[in-house]
C-alpha positions in Angstrom: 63.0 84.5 151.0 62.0 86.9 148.5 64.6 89.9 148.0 62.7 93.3 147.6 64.9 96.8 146.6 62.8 99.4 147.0 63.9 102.6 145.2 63.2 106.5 147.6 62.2 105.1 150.6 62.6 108.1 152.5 59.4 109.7 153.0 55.4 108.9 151.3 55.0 106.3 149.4 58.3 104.2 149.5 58.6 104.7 153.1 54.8 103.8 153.7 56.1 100.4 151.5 58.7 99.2 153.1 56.9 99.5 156.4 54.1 97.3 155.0 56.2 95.1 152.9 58.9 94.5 155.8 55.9 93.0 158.0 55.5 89.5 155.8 58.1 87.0 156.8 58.3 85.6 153.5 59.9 88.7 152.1 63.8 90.3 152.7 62.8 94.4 151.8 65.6 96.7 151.2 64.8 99.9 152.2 67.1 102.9 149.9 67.7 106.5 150.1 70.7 108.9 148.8 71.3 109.0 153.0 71.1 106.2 154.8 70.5 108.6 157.4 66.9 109.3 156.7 65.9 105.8 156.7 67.6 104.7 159.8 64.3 104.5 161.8 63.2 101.9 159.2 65.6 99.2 160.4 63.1 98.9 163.3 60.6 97.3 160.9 63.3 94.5 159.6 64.1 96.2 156.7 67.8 96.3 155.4 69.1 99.8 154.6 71.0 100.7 151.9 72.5 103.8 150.0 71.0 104.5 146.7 71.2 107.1 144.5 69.1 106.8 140.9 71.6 109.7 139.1 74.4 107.7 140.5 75.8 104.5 138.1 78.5 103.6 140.9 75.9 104.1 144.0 73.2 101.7 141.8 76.1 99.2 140.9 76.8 99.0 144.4 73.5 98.3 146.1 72.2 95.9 143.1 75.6 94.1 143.7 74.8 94.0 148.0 71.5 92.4 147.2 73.0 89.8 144.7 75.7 88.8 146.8 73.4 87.9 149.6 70.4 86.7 147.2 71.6 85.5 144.2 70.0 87.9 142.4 67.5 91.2 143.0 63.8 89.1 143.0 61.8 92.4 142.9 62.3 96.1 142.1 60.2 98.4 143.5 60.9 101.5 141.2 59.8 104.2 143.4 62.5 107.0 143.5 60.5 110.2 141.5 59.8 114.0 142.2 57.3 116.1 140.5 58.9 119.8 138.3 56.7 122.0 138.0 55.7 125.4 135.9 54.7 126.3 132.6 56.7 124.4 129.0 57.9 127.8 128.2 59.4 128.7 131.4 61.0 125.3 133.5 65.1 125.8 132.8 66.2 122.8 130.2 68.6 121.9 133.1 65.6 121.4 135.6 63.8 119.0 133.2 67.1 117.1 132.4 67.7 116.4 136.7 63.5 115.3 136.3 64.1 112.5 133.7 67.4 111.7 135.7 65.3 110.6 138.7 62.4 109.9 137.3 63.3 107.7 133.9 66.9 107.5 133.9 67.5 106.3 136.6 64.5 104.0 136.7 65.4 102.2 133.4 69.5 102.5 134.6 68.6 100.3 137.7 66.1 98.1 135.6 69.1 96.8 133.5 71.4 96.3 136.3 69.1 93.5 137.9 67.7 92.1 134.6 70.8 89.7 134.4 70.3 88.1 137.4 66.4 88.0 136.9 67.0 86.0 133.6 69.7 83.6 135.0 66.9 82.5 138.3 64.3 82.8 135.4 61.9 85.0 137.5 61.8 88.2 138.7 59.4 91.2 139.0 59.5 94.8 138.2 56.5 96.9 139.7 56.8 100.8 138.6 55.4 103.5 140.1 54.2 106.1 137.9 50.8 108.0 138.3 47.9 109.0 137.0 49.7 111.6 135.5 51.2 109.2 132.7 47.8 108.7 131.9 46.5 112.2 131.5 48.2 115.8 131.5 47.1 118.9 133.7 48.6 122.5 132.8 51.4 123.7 134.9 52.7 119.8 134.9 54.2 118.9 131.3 57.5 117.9 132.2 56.6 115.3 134.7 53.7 114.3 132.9 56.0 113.9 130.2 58.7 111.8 132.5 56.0 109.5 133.9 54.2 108.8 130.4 58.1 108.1 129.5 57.7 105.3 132.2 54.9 104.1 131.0 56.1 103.6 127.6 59.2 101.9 129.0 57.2 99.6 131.2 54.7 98.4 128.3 57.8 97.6 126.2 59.7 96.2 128.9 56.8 93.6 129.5 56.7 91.9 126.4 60.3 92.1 126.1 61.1 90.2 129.6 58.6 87.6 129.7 59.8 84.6 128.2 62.6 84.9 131.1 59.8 84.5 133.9 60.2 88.3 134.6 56.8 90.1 135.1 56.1 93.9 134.9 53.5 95.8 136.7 52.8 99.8 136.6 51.4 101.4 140.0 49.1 104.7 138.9 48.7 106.8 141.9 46.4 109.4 142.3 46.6 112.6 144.4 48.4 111.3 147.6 48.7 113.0 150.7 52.5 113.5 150.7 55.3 116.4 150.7 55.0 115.9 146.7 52.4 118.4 147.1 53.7 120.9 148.7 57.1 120.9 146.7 55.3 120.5 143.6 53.8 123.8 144.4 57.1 125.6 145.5 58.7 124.9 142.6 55.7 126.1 140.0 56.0 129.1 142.0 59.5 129.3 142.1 59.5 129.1 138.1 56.8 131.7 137.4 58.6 133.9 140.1 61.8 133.5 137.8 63.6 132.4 141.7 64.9 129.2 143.0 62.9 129.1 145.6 58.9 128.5 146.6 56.8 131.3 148.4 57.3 134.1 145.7 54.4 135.7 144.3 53.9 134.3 140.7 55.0 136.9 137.3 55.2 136.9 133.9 53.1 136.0 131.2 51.8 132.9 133.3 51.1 134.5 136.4 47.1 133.5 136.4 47.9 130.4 135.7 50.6 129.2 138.0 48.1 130.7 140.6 45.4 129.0 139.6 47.2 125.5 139.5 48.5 126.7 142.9 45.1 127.3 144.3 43.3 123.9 142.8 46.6 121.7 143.7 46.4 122.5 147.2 42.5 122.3 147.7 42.8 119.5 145.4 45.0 117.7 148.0 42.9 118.8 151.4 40.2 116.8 149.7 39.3 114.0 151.6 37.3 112.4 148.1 40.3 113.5 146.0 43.3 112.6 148.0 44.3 109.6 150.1 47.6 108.6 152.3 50.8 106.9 151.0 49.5 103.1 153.0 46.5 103.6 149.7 49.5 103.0 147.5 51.4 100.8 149.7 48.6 98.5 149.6 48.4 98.1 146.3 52.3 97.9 145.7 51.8 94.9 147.9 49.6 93.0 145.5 51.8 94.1 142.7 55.0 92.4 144.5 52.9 89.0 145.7 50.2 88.6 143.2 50.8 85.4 141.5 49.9 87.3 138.3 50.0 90.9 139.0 47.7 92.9 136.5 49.6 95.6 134.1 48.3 98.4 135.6 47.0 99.6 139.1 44.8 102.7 139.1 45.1 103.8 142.9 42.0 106.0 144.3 38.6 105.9 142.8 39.5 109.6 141.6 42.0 108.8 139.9 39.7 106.0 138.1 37.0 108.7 137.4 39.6 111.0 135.7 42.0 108.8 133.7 38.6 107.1 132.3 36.4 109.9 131.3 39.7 111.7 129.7 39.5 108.3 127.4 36.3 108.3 127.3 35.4 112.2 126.5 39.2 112.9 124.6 40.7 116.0 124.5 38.3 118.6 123.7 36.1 117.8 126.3 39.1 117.6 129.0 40.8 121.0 128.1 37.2 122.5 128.2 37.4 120.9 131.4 40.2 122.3 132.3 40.2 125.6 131.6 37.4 126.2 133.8 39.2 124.9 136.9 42.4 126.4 136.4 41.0 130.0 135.3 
């Protein structure tokens, strides 16, 4: 049996994951949250729960030590765990960005190490990462997790060439707009920003207010779009062929929208995508 950690399995795309993953009887999934409370309806599906915490270096010891002690070693790492901050550069608190690249590279590359050893000593392993479309490209409004996931990026194209004379592979999962609560809390925080509050709903001030209501605006008809957005199973999907693809492919571009937008921004470069830009977020 193949063991599978899966990294914030609590709601979207990791939960939408484990419930597809947990179905193939070749495959032992464990399903992670900070609570194991929030997950507990995923034991129904045959997956193992387990406490996790990626800003946590006892909580990861701990879970990557569970899976070895029953495995032998962690056989694939689903690095999922990731939250989107939001709001103009000038504006997001330093401490705000620092708790981003805790979640969402931190702790990623943290739990990445801790089952590398015991990849290397089975000589295989795999490592699928889930960053977005947004490592790819950069929208106004987003430049601190754009930043984070082109952070994973980086680490994962490194990480590749570094691990695979130990039979370890490495695969990135790009998702497009998905139809989660990433949305929606995306949104409350650029507004909480601009608002100068902790928390969403207040009208956006300053020197960015146009702006952060224009991102508002084209985020959220952006994600009612039935050609722009799909569902977290989309990703789950593809996750699946990154896990039990006999040779996964670097990179998985997920919605055709994403595809459109990632290759004319390469395609076009900068110029043309700010121009771009401008006019949908005026």
């Amino acid at each position: 049996m193949t063991a599978v950690l899966i990294t914030g399995t609590s709601s979207g795309i990791g939960r939408a994951t484990v419930e597809r993953l947990a179905r193939r009887p070749d495959l032992t999934v464990y399903a992670t949250a900070r609570k194991t409370e929030s997950i507990a309806d995923l034991a129904a599906t045959g997956a193992r729960l387990l406490a996790l915490d990626v800003t946590d270096e006892a909580s990861m010891r701990a879970a990557v030590a569970t899976v070895e002690a029953a495995h032998g070693q962690v056989d694939v790492l689903v690095n999922n765990a990731g939250y989107g901050e939001y709001g103009p550069v000038e504006e997001v608190p330093v401490e705000q960005v620092r708790a981003q690249f805790e979640t969402n590279v931190f702790g990623l590359a943290r739990l990445t190490q801790l089952v590398l050893p015991g990849m290397r000593r089975a000589g295989r392993g795999r490592i699928v990462n889930v960053s977005s479309m947004g490592g790819r490209l950069v929208f106004p409004g987003g430049g601190y997790y754009h930043a984070s996931k082109y952070a994973v990026e980086a680490i994962s194209d490194a990480l590749r060439q570094e691990v695979r004379p130990f039979g370890v592979q490495v695969a990135i999962v790009e998702p497009g707009l998905i139809r989660t609560g990433f949305g929606a809390v995306a949104a409350g925080r650029l507004q909480a920003v601009a608002a100068g509050t902790s928390g969403a709903g207040d009208a956006p001030a300053g020197p960015y207010a146009a702006l952060v209501g224009a991102v508002d605006r084209t985020m959220a008809q952006s994600y009612r779009n039935p050609l722009l957005a799909a569902g977290p199973d989309a990703v789950a999907r593809v996750i699946e062929r990154a896990v039990t693809s006999r040779r996964p492919r670097t990179r998985y571009l997920v919605t055709a929208a994403a595809r459109v937008m990632v290759h004319s921004r390469r395609l076009f470069g900068a110029r043309v995508f700010d121009a771009v830009n401008r006019l949908q977020f005026r």
